[in-house]
Backbone as ProteinMPNN parsed JSONL, in Angstrom:
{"seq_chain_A": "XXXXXXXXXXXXXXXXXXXXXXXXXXXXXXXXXXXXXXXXXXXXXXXXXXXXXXXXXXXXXXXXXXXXXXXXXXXXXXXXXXXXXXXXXXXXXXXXXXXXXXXXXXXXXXXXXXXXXXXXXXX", "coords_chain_A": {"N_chain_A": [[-2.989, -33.313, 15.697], [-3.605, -33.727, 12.366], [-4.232, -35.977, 9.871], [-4.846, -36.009, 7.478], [-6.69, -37.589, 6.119], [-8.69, -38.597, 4.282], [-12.271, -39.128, 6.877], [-14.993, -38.614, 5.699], [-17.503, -37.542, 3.715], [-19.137, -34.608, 4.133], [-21.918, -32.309, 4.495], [-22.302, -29.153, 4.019], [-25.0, -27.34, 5.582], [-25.455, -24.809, 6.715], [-24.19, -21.261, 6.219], [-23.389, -18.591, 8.403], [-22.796, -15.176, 7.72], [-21.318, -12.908, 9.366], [-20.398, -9.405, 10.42], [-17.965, -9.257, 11.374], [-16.832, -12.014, 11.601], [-18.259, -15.708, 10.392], [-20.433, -18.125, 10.783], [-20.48, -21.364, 10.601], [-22.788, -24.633, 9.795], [-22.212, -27.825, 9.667], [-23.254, -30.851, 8.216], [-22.5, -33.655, 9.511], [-21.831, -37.312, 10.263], [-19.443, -39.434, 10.98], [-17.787, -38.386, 11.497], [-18.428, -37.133, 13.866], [-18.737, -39.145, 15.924], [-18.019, -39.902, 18.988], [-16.815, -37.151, 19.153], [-16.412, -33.809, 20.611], [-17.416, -30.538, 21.525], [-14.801, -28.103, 21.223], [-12.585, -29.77, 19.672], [-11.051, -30.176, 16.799], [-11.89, -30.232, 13.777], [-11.314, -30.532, 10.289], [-12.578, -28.936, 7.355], [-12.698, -29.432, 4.001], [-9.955, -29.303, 4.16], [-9.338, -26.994, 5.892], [-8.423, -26.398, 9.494], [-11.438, -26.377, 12.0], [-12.194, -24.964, 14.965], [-15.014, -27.087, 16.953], [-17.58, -25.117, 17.577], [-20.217, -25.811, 18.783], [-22.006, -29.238, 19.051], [-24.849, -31.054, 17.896], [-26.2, -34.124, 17.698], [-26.315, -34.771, 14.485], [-24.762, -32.789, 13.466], [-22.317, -30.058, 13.389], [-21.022, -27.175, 14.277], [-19.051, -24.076, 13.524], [-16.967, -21.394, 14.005], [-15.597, -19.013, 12.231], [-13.029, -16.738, 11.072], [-12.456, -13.953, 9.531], [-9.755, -13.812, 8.611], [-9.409, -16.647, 8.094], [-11.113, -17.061, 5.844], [-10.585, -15.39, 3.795], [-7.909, -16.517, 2.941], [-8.619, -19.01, 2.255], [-10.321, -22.014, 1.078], [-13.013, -21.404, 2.157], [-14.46, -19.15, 2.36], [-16.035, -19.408, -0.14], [-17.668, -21.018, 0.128], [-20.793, -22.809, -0.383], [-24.618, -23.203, 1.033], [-25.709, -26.624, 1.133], [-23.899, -27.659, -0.446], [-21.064, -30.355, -0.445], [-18.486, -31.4, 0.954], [-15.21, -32.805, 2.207], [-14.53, -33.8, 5.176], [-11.954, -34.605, 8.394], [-10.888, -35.836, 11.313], [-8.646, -34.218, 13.909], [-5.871, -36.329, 14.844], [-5.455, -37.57, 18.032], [-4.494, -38.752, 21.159], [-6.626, -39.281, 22.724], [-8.648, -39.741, 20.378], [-6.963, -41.731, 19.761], [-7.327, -43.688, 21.522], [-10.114, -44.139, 21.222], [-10.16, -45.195, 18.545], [-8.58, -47.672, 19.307], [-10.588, -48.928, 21.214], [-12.807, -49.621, 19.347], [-11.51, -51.273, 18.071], [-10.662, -53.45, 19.314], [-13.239, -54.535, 20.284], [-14.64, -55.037, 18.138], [-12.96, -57.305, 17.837], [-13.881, -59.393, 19.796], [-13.535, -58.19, 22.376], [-14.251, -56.463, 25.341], [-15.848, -54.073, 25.156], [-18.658, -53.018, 23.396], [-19.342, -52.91, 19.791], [-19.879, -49.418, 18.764], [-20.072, -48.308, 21.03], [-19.639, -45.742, 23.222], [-17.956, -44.496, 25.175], [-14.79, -43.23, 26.64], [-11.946, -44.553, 27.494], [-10.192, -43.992, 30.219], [-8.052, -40.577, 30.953], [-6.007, -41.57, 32.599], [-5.425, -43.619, 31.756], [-2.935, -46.368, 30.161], [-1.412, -46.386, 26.896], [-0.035, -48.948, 25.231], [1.939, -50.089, 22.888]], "CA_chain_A": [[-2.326, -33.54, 14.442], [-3.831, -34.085, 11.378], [-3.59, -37.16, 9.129], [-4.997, -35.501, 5.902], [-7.266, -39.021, 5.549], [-10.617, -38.27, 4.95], [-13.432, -39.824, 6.893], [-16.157, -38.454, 5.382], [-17.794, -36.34, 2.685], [-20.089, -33.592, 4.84], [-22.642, -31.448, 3.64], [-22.545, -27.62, 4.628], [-25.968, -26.999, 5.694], [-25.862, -23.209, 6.895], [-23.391, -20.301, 6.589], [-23.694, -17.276, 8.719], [-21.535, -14.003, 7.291], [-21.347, -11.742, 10.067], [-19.406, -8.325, 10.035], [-16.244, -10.25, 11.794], [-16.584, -13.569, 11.499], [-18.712, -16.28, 10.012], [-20.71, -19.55, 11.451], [-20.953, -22.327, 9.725], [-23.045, -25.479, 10.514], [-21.669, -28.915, 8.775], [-23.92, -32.053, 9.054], [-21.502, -35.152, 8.873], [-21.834, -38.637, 11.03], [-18.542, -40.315, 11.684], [-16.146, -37.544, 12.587], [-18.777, -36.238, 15.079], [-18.964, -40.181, 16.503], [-16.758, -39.269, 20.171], [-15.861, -35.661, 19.22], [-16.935, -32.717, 21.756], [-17.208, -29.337, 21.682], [-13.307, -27.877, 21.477], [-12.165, -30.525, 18.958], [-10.458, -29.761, 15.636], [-12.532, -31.079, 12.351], [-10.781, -30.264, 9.075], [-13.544, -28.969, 6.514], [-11.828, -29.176, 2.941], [-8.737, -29.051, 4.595], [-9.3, -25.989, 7.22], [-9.047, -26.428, 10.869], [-11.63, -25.745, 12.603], [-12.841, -25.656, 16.288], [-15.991, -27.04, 16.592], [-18.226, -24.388, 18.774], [-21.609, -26.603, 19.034], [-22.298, -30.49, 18.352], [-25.678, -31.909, 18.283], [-26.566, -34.699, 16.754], [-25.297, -35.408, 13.618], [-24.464, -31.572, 13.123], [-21.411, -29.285, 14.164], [-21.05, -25.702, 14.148], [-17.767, -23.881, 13.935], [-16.766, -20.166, 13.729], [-14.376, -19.184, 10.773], [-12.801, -15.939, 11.462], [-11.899, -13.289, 8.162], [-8.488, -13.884, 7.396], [-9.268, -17.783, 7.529], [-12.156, -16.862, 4.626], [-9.974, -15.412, 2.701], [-7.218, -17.195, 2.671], [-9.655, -20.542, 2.043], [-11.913, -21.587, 0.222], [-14.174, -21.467, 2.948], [-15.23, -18.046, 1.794], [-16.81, -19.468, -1.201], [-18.654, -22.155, 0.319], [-22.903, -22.139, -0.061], [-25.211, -24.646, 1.979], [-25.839, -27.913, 0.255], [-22.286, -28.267, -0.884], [-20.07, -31.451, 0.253], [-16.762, -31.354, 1.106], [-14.577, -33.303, 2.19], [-14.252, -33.96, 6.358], [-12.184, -35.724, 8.906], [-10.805, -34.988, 12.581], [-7.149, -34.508, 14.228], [-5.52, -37.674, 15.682], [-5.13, -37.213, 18.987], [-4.31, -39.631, 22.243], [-8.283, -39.396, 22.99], [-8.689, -40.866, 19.187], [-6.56, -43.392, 19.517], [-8.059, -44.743, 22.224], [-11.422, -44.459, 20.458], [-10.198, -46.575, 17.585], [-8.328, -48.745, 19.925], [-11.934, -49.469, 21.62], [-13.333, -50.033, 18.257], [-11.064, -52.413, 17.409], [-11.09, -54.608, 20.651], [-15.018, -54.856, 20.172], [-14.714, -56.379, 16.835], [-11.99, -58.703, 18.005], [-14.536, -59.821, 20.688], [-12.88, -57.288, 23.315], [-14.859, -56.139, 26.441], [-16.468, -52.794, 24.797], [-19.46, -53.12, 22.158], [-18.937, -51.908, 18.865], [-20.16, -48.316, 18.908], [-19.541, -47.9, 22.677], [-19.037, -44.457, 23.282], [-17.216, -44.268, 26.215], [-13.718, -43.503, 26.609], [-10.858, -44.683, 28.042], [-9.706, -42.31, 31.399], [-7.338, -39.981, 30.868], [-4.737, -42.143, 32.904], [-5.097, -45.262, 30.861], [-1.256, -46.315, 29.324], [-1.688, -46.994, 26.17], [1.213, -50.151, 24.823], [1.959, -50.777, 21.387]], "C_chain_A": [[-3.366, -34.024, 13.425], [-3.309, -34.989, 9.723], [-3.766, -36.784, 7.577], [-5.802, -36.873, 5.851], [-8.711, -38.686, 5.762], [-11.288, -39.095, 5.215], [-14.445, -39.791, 6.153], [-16.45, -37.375, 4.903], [-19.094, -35.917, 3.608], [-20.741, -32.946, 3.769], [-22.649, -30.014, 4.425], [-24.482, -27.39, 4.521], [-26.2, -25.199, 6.346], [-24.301, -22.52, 6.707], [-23.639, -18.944, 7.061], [-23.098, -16.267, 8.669], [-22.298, -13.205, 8.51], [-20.401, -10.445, 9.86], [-17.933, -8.55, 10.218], [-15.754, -11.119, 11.493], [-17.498, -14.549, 10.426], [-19.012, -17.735, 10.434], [-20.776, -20.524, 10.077], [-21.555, -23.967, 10.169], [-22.543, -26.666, 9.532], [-22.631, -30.025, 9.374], [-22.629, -33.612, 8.299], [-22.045, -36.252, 10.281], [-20.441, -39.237, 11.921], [-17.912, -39.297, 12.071], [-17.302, -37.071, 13.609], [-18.85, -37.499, 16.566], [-17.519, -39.875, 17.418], [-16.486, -37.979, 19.602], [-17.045, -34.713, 19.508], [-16.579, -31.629, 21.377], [-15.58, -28.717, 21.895], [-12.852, -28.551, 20.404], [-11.764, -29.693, 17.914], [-11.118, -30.602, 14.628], [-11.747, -29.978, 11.475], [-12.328, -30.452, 7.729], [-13.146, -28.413, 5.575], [-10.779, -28.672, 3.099], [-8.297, -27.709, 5.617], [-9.759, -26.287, 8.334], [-10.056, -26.001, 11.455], [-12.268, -26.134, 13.829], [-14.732, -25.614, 16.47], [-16.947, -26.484, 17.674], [-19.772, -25.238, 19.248], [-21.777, -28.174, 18.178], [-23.542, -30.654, 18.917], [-26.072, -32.424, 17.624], [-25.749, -34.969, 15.797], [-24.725, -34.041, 12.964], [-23.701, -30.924, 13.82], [-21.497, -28.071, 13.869], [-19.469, -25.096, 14.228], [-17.756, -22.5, 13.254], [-15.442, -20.202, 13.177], [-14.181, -17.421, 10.868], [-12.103, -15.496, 9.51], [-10.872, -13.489, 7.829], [-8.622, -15.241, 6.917], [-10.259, -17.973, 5.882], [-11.41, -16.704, 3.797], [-8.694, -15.917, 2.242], [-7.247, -18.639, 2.296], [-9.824, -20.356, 1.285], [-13.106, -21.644, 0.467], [-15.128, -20.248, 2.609], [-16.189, -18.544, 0.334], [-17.721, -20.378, -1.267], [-20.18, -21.503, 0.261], [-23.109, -23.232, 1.158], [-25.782, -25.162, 1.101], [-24.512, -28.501, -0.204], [-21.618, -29.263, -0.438], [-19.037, -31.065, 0.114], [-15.877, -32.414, 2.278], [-13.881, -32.942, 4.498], [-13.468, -34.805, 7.214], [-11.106, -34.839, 10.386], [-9.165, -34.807, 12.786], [-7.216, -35.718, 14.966], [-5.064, -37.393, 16.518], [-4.899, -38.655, 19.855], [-5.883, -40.053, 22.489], [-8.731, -40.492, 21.506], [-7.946, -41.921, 19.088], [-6.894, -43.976, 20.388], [-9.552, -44.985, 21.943], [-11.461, -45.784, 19.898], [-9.358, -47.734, 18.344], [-9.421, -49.519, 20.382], [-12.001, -49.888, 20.807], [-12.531, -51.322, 18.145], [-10.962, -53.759, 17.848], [-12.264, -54.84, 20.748], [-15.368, -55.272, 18.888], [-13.879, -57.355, 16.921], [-12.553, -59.464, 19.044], [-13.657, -59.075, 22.06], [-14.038, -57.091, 24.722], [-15.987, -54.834, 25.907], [-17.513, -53.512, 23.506], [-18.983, -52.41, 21.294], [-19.733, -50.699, 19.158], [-20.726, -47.289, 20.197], [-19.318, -46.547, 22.887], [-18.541, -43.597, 24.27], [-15.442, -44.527, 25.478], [-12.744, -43.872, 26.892], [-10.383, -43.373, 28.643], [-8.638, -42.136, 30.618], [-6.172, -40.472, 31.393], [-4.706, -43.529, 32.532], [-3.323, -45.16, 30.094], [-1.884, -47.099, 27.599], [-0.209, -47.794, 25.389], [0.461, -50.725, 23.352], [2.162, -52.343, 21.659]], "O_chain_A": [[-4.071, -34.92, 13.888], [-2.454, -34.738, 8.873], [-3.027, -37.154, 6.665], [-5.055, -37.521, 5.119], [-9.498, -38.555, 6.7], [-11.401, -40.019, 4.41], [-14.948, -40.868, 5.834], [-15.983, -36.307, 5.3], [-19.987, -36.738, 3.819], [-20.427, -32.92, 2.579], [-23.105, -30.007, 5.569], [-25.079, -27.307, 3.448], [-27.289, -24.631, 6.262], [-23.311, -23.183, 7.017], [-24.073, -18.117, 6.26], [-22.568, -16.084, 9.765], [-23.499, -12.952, 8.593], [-19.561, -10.592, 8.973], [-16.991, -8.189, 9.513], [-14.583, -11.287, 11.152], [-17.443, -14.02, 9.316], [-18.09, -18.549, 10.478], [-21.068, -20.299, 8.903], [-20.787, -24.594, 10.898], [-22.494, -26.266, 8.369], [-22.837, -30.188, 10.577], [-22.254, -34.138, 7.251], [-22.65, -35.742, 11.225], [-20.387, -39.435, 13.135], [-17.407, -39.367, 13.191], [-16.727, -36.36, 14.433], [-18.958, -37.178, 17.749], [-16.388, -39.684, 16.971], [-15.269, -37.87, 19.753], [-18.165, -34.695, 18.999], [-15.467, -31.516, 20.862], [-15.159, -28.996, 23.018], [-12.472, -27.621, 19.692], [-12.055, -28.5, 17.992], [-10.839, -31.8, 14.678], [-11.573, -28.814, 11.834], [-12.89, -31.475, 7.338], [-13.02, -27.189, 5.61], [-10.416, -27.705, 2.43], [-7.15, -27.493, 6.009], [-10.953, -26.47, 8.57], [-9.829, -24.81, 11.671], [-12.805, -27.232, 13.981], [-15.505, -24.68, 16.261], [-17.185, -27.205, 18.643], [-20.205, -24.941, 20.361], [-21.695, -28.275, 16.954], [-23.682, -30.51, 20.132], [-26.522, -31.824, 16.647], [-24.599, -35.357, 16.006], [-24.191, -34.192, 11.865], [-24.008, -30.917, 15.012], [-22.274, -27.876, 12.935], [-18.693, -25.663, 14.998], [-18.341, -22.311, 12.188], [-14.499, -20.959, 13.407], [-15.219, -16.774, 10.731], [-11.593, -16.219, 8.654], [-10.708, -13.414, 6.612], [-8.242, -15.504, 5.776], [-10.066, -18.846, 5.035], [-11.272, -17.565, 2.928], [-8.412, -15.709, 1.062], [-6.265, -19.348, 2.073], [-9.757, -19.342, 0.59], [-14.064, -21.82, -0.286], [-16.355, -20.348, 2.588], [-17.057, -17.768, -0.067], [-18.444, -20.65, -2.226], [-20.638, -20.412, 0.598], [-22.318, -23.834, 1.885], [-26.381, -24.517, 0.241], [-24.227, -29.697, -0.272], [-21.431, -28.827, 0.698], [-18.638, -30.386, -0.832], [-16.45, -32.513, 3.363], [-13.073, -32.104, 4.897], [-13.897, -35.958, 7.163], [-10.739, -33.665, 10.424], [-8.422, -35.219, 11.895], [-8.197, -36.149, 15.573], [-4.005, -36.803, 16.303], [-5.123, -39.693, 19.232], [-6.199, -41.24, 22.403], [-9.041, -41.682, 21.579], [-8.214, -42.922, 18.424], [-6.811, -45.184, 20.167], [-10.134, -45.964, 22.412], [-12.059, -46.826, 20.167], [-9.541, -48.853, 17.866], [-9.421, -50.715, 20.093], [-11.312, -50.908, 20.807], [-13.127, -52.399, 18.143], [-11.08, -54.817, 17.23], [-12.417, -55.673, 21.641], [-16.428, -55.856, 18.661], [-13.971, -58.302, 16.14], [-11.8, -60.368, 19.403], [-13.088, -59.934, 22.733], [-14.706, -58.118, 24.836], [-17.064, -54.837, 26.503], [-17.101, -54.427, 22.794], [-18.302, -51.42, 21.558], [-20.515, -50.984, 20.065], [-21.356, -46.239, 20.324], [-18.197, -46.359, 22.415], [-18.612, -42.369, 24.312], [-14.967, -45.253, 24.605], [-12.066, -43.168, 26.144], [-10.205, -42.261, 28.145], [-8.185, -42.958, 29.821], [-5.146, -40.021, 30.883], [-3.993, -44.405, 33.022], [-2.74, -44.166, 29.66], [-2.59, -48.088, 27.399], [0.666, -47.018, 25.005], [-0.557, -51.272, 22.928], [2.218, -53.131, 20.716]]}, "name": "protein", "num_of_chains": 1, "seq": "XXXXXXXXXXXXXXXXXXXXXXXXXXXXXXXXXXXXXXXXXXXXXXXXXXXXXXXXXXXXXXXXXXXXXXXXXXXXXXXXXXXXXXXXXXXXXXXXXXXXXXXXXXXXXXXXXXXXXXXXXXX"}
């Protein structure tokens, strides 16, 4: 799901037009802080899955109808826009960490481990 709340203004550093499709690499920081290969980042409000993370850079393939029905088609490289991820069960136990490691919790701040998959999480 997507909250529409942006983390963070990205910079498009490459676009690759192919005959089908189109790559595009995005360099941003916080939405890539915990998010893996598969994930959903929203870049100026289009889903997309992100095919390669390294570093502080993602990659994600943008298929022709999403071009033109965007305004991903009109993007260059250098441009900012406007980034941030879906909220998922995995993210909320991110920012749950986070938040127990500034309340003096067990986890350091920028810990980057996650909470298993059979953790309960209680409001």
């Amino acid at each position: 799901m997507f909250t529409g709340i942006v983390e963070e203004i990205g910079t498009i550093r490459k676009i690759d037009k192919g005959v089908s499709s189109c790559s595009i690499t995005v360099q941003a920081d916080k939405v890539l802080h915990g998010s893996q290969v598969g994930d959903s980042i929203a870049v100026n409000g289009v889903c997309l899955t992100a095919t390669g993370i390294s570093g502080n850079i993602f990659t994600a393939d943008v298929m022709p109808e999403t071009l033109r029905r965007s305004g991903l088609g009109q993007l260059t490289g250098g441009g900012r826009r406007k980034i941030w991820r879906t909220y998922s069960v995995r993210t909320y136990r991110w920012n749950r960490n986070d938040q127990r490691a500034q309340k003096g919790g067990q986890c350091s701040v920028g810990d980057n481990r996650l909470f298993s998959e059979d953790t309960q999480i209680h409001h």
